[in-house]
N, C-alpha and C positions, 0 to 999 in steps of 0.2 A: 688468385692464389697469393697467399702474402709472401710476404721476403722469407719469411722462415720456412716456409713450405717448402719455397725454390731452395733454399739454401739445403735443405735437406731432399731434395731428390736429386741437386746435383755433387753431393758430397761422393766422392769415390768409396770412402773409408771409413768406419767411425775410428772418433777418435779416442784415445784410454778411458778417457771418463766415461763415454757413453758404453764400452765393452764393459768396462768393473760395472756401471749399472743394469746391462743385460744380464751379466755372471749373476749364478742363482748359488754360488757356492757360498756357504757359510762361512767363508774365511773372512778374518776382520781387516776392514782397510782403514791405514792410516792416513792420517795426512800429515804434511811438511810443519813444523810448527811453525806459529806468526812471529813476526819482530818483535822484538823487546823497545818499550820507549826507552827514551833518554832520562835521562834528570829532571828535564825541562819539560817532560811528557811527547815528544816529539817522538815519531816514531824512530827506530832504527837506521832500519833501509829506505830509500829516497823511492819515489814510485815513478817510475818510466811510462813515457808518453806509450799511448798504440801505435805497433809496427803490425800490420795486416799482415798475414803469411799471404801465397801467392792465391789461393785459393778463395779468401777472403775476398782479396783485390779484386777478384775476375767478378764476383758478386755485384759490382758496384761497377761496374763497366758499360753495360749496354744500361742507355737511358730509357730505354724502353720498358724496362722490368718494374718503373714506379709509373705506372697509370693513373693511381688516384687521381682527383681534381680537389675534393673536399678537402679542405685545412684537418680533421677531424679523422678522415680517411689516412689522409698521407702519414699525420701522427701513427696511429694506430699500425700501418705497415712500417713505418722508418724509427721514427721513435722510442715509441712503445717498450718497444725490447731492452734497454735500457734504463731510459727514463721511467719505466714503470705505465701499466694501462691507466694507470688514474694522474699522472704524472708528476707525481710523488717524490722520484727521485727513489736512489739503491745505493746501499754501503754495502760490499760484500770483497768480490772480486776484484772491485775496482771500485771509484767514489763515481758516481750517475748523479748531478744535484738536478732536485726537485725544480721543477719546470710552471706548476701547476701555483700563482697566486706569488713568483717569481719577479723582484720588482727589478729587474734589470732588463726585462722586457716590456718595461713601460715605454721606452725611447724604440719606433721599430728597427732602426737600422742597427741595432746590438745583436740581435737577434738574427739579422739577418746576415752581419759579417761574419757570425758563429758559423750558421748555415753552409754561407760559399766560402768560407777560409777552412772551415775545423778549429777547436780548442784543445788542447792539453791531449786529451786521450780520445776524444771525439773528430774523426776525419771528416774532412771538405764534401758536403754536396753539390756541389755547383753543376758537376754532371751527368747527376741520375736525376736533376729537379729543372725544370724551367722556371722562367722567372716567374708567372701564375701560380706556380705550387710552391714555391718559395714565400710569396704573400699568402694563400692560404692558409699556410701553416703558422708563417708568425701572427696572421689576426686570429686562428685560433686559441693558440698560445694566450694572444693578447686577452682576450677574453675568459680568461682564467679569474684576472684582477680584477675582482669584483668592487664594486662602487669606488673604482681607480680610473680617473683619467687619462687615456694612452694618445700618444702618439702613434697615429701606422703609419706603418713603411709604405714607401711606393715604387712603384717601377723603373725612376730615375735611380732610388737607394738601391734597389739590385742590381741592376746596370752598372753602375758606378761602384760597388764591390767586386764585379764580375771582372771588369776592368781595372780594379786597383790590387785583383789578387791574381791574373796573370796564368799561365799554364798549368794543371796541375802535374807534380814531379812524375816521372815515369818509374 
């Protein structure tokens, strides 16, 4: 069952958006309008990291829920949702950058600090992943970069992030 399955049979409630997309009424829905840039093209409003509601968090709680093993596998349930199935990357709700041909993951340890730290609006894996599914997924990745010579991570480099990033906050 993927994450989103789970996530959807352990939802209590839907939330507005998914009810206005059940409603079969005719009535028209707006939405919030977007920020106005600046002068300088710069948007408005500043974009805030991801705050998980509690419901989110509990999602990401038991390490047991990511079984995969395949780099390719674990993408497709963890990633995916975000980063897009082809791993393209999504500008919408939030910025998703493209993963797929991605020279920042030439070195593997970037990649993999991304993983067990989190970035900007992407949360920490470190304890839904072991270290095995954590190289998976970055030599997947890695192999995106076609006729690119990479560096892979190794299980010292996850180790060694796992330990330089410490408890995650409760």
């Amino acid at each position: 069952m993927t994450l989103a399955a789970l996530a959807l049979a352990a939802a209590p409630e839907l939330t507005a958006a998914q009810e206005r997309a059940n409603d079969n009424s005719s009535a028209p829905q707006t939405s919030a309008p977007s920020p106005t840039a600046t002068g300088d093209g710069a948007p408005a409003a500043e974009i805030e990291t991801f705050q998980p509601t509690p419901f989110e968090s509990r999602l990401f709680q038991d390490p047991d829920k990511i079984t995969q093993t395949e780099g390719e596998d674990i993408y497709r349930a963890l990633c995916a949702g975000c980063h897009m199935p082809d791993a393209k990357g999504a500008v919408g709700a939030g910025m998703y950058p493209a993963l797929a041909g991605n020279e920042n993951l030439i070195v593997g340890d970037y990649p993999v600090s991304v993983i067990v730290n989190g970035l900007h609006g992407m949360p920490p894996f470190r304890h839904v992943l072991d270290d095995q599914q954590i190289l998976a997924v970055v030599g997947y990745l890695q192999g995106t970069l076609e006729d690119t010579e990479v560096f892979p991570a190794t299980l010292e480099t996850v180790q060694a992030a796992r330990e330089a990033a410490g408890p995650l906050p409760e």
